[in-house]
MDAnalysis code that builds the backbone (N, CA, C; Angstrom):
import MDAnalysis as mda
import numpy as np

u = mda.Universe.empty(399, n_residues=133, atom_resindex=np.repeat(np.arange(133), 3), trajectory=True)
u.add_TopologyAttr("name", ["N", "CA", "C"] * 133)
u.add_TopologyAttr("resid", np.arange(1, 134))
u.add_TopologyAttr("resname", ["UNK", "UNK", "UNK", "UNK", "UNK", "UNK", "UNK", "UNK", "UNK", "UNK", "UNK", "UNK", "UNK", "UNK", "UNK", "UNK", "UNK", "UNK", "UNK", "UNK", "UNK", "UNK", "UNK", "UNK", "UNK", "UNK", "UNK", "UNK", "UNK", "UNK", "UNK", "UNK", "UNK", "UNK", "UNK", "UNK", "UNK", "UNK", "UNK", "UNK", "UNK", "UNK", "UNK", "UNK", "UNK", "UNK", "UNK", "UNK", "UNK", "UNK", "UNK", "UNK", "UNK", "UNK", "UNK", "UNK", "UNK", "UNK", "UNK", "UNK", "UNK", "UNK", "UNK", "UNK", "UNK", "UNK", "UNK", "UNK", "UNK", "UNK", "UNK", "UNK", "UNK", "UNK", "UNK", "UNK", "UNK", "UNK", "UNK", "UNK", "UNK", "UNK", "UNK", "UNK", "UNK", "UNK", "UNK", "UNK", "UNK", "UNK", "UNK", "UNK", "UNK", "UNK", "UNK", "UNK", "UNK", "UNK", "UNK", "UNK", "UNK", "UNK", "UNK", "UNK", "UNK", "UNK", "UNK", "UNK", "UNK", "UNK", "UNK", "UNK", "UNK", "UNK", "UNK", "UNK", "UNK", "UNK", "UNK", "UNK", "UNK", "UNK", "UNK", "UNK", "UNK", "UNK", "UNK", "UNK", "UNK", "UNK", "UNK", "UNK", "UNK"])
u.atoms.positions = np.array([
    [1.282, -12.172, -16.071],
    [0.963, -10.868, -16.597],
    [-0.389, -10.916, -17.269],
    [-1.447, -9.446, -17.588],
    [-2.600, -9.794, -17.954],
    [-1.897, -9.971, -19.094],
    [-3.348, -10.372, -19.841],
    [-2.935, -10.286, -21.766],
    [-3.194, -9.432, -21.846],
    [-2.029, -8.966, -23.322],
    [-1.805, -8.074, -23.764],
    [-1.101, -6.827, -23.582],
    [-0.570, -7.210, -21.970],
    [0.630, -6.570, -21.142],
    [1.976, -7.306, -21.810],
    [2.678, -6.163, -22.045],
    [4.246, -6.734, -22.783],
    [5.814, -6.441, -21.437],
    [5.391, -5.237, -21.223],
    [6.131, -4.653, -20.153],
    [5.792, -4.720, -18.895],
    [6.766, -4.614, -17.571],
    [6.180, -4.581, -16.660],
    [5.537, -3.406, -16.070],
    [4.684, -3.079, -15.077],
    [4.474, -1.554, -15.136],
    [5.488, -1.184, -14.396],
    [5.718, 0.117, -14.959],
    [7.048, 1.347, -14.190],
    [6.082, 1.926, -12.601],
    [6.228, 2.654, -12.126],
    [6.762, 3.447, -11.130],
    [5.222, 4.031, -11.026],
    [5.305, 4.837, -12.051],
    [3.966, 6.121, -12.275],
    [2.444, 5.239, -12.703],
    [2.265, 4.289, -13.697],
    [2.077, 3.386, -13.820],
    [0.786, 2.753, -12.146],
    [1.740, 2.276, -11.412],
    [1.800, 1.679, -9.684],
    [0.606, 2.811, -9.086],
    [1.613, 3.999, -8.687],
    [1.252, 5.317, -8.448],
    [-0.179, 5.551, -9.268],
    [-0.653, 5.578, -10.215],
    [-1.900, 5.791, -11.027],
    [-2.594, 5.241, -10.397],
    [-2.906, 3.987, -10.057],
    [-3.520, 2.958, -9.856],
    [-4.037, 3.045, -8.087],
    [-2.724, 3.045, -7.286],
    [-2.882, 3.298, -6.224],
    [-3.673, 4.926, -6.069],
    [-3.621, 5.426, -6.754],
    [-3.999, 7.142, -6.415],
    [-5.334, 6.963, -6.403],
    [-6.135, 6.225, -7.848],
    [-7.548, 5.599, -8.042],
    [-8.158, 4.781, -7.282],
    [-7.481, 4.423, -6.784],
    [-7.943, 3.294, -5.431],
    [-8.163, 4.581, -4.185],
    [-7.427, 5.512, -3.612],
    [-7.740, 6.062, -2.511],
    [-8.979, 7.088, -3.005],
    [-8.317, 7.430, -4.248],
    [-9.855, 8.115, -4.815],
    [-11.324, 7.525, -4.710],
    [-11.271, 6.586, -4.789],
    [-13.125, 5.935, -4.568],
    [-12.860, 5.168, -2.991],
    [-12.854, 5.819, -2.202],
    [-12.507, 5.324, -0.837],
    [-13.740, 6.234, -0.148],
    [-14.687, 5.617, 0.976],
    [-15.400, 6.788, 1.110],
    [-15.002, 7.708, 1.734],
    [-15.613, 8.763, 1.992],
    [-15.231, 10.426, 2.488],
    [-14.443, 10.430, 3.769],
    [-15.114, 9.622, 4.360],
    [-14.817, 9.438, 6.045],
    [-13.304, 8.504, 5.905],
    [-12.397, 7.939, 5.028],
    [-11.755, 7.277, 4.804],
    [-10.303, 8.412, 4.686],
    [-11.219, 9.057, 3.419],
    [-10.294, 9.845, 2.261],
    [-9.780, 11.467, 2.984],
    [-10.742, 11.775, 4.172],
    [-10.318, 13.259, 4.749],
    [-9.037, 12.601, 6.044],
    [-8.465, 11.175, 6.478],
    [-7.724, 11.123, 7.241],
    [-6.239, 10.587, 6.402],
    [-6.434, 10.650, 4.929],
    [-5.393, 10.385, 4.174],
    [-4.661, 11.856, 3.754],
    [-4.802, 12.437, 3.975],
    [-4.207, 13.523, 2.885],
    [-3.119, 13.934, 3.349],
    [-2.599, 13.690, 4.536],
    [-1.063, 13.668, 5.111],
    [-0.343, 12.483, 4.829],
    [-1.178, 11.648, 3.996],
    [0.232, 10.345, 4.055],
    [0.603, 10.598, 3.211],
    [1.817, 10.268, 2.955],
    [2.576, 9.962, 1.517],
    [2.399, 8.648, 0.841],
    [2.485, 8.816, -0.062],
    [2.381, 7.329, -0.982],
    [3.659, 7.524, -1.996],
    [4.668, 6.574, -1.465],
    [6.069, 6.116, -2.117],
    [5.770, 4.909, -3.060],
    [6.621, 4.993, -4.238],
    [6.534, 4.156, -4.974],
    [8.335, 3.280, -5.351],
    [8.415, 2.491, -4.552],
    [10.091, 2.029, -4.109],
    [10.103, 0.679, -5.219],
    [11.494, 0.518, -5.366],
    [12.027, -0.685, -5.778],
    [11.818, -1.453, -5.310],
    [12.293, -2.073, -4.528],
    [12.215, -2.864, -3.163],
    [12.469, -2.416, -1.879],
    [11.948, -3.057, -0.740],
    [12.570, -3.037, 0.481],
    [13.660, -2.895, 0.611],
    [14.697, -1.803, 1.633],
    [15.886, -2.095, 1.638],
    [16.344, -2.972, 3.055],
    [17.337, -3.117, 3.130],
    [17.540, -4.483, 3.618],
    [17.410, -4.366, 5.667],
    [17.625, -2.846, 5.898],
    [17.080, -2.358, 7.140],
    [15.321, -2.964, 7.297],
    [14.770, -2.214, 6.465],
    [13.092, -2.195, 6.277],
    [13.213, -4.160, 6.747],
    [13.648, -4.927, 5.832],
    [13.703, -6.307, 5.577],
    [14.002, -7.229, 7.203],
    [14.906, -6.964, 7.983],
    [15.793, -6.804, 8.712],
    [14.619, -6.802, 10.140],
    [14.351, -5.708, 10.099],
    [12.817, -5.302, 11.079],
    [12.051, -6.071, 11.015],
    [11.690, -6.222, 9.873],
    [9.944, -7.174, 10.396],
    [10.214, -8.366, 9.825],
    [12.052, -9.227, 10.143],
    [11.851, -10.691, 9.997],
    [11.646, -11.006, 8.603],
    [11.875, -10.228, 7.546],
    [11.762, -11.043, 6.401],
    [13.000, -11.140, 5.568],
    [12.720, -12.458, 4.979],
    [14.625, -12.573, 4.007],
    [14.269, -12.237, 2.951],
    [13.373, -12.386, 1.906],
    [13.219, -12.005, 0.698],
    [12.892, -11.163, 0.414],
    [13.507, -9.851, -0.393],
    [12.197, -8.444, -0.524],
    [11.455, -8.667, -1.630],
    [11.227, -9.892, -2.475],
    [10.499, -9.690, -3.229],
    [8.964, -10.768, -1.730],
    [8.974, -10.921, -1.199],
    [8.268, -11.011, -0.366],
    [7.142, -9.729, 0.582],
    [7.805, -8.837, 0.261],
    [6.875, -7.286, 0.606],
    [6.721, -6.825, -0.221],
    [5.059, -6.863, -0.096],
    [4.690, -5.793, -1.920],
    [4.307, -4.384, -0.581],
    [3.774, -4.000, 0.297],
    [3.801, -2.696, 0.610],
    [3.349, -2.451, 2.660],
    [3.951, -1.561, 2.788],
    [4.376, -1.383, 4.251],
    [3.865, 0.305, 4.696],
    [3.125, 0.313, 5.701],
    [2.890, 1.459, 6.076],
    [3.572, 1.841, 7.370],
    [4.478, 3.296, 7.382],
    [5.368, 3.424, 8.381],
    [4.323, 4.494, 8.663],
    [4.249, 5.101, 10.680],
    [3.481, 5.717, 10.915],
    [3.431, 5.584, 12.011],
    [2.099, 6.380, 12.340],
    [1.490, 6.206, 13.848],
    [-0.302, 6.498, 13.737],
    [-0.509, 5.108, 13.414],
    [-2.362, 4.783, 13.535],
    [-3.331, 6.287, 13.817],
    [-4.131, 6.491, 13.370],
    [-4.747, 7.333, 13.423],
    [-5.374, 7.737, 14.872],
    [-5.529, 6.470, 15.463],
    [-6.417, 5.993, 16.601],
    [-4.937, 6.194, 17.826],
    [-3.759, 6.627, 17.222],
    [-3.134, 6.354, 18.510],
    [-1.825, 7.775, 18.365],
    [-2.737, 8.938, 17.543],
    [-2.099, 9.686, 17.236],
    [-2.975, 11.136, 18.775],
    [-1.904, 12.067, 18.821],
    [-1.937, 12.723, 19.828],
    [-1.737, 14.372, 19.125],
    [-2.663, 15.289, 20.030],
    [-2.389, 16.728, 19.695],
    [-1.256, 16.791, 20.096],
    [-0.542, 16.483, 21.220],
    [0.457, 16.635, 21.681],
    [2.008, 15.632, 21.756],
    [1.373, 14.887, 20.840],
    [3.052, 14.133, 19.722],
    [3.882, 14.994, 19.343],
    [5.070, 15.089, 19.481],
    [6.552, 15.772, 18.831],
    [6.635, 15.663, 16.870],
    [6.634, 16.495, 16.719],
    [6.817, 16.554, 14.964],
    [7.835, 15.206, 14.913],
    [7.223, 14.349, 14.083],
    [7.979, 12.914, 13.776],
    [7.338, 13.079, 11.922],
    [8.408, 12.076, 11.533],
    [8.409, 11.633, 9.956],
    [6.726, 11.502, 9.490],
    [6.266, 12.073, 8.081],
    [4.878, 11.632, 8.040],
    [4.783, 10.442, 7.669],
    [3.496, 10.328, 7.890],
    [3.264, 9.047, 7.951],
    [3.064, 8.327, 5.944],
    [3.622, 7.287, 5.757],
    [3.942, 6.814, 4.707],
    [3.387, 5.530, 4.256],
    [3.038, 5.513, 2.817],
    [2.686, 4.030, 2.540],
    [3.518, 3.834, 1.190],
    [4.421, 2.544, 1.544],
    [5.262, 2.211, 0.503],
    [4.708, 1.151, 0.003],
    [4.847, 1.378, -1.418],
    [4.501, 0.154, -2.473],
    [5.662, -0.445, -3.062],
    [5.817, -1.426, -2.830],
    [7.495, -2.202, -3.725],
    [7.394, -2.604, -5.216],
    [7.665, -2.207, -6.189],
    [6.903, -2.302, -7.460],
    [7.649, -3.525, -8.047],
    [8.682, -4.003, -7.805],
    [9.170, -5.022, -7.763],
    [8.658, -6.546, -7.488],
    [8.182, -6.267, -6.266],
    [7.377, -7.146, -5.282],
    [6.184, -7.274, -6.403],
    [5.382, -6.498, -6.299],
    [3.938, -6.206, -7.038],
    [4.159, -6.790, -8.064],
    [5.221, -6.719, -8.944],
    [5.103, -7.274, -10.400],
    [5.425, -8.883, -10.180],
    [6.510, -9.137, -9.223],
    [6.497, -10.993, -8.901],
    [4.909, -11.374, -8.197],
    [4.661, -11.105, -7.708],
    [3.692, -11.356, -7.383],
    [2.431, -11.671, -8.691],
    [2.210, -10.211, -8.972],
    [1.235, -10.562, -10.361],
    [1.678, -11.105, -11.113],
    [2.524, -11.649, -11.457],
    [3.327, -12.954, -12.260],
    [2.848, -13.927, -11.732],
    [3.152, -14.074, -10.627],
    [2.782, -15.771, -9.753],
    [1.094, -15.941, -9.525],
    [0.723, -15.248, -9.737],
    [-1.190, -14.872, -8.893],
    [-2.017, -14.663, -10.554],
    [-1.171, -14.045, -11.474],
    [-2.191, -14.186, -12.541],
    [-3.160, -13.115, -12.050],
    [-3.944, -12.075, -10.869],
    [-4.506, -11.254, -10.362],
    [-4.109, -10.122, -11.327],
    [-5.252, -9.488, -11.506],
    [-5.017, -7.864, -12.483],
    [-4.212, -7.552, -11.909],
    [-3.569, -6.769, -12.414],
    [-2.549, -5.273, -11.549],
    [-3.697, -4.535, -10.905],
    [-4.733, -4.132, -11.226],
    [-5.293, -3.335, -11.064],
    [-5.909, -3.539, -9.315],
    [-6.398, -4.261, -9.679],
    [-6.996, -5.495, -8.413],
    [-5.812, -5.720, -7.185],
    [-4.752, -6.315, -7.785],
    [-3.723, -6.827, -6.768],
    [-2.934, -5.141, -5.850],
    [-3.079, -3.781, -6.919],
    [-2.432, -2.679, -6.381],
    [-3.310, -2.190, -5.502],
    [-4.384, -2.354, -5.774],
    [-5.850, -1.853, -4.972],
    [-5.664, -2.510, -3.082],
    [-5.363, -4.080, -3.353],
    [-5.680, -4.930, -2.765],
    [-4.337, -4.162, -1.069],
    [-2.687, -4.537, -1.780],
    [-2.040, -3.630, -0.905],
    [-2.150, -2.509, -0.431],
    [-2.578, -1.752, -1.296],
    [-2.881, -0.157, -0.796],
    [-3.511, 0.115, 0.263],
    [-4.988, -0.508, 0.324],
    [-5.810, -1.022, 0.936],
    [-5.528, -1.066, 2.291],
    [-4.851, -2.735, 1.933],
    [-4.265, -2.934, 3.319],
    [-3.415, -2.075, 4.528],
    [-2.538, -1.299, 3.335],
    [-1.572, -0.219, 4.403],
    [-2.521, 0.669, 4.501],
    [-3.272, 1.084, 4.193],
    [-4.397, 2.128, 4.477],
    [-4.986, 1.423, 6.070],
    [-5.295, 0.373, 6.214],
    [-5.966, -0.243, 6.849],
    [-5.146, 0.127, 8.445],
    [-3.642, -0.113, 8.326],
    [-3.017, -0.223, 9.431],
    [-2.352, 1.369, 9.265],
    [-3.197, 2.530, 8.656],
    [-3.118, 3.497, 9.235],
    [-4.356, 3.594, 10.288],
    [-5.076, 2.869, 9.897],
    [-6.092, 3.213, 10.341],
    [-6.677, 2.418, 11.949],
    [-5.505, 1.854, 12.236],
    [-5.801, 0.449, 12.831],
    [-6.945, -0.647, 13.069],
    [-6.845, -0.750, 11.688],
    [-8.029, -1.596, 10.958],
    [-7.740, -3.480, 11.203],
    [-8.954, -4.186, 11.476],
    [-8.708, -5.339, 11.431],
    [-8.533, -6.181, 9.769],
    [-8.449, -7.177, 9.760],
    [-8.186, -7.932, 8.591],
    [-9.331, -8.029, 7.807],
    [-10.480, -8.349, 8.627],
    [-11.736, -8.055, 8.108],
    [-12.190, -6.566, 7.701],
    [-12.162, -5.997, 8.745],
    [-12.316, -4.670, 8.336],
    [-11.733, -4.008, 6.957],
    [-10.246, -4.115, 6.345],
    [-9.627, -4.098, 5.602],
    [-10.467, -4.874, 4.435],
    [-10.576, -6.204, 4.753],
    [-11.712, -6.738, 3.144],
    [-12.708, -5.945, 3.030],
    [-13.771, -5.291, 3.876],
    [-14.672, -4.442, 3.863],
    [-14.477, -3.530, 3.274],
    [-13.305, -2.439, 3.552],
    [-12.833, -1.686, 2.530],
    [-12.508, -1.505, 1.619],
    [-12.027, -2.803, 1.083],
    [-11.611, -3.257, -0.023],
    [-12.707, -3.414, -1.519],
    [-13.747, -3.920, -0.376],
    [-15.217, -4.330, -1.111],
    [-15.970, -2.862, -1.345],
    [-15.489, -1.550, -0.277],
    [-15.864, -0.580, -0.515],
    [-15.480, 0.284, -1.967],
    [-14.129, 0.047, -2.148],
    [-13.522, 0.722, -2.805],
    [-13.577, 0.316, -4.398],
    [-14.332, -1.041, -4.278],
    [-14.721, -1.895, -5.495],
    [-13.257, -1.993, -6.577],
])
């Protein structure tokens, strides 16, 4: 935990942080977000877990459900919007084990699921990351 953090952060807290992060994202970034949702979950539930091969949910700090920007269609059937979940659970073991700001480490996931809306490479994703300072 940083110093001078007593509690872990709650929910809204997560949500703040992540909201400030898409906020300094540049323009061309920020006009293909405004249909996602940004969930702020406990953990993975054990379906989510189940799917992509993982046993631990404190092992997923955040997951973007969807369909890539790049592989989206005028003529797709109304399906679920597209979503980026943060596990606040996850996030807080994690910044326990990493010693990484909250600030930094919420930025860092967000990021990333942003990235694979976007069908962004790994690099590409640090780029953004470096964008979003």
């Amino acid at each position: 935990m940083s110093e001078g953090q007593t509690l872990p952060p709650d929910a809204d807290r997560i949500e703040a942080i992540a909201r400030a992060t898409i906020a300094r994202l540049p323009a061309a970034f920020a006009e293909h977000l405004g249909d996602v949702v940004l969930r702020i979950e406990e953990m993975a539930d054990d379906e989510v877990l189940a799917e992509l091969g993982i046993e631990h949910p404190l092992d997923l700090t955040g997951l973007y459900t969807g369909r890539p920007v790049g592989e989206k269609s005028v003529s797709d059937i109304a399906a679920m919007p597209d979503m980026i979940h943060l596990y606040r659970r996850a996030i807080i073991d994690e910044w326990i084990d990493t010693d990484v700001a909250l600030e930094a480490l919420v930025a860092h996931v967000v990021i990333h699921e942003i990235g694979h809306h976007f069908g962004l490479s790994d690099a590409d994703m640090h780029a953004l990351e470096e964008l979003a300072g």
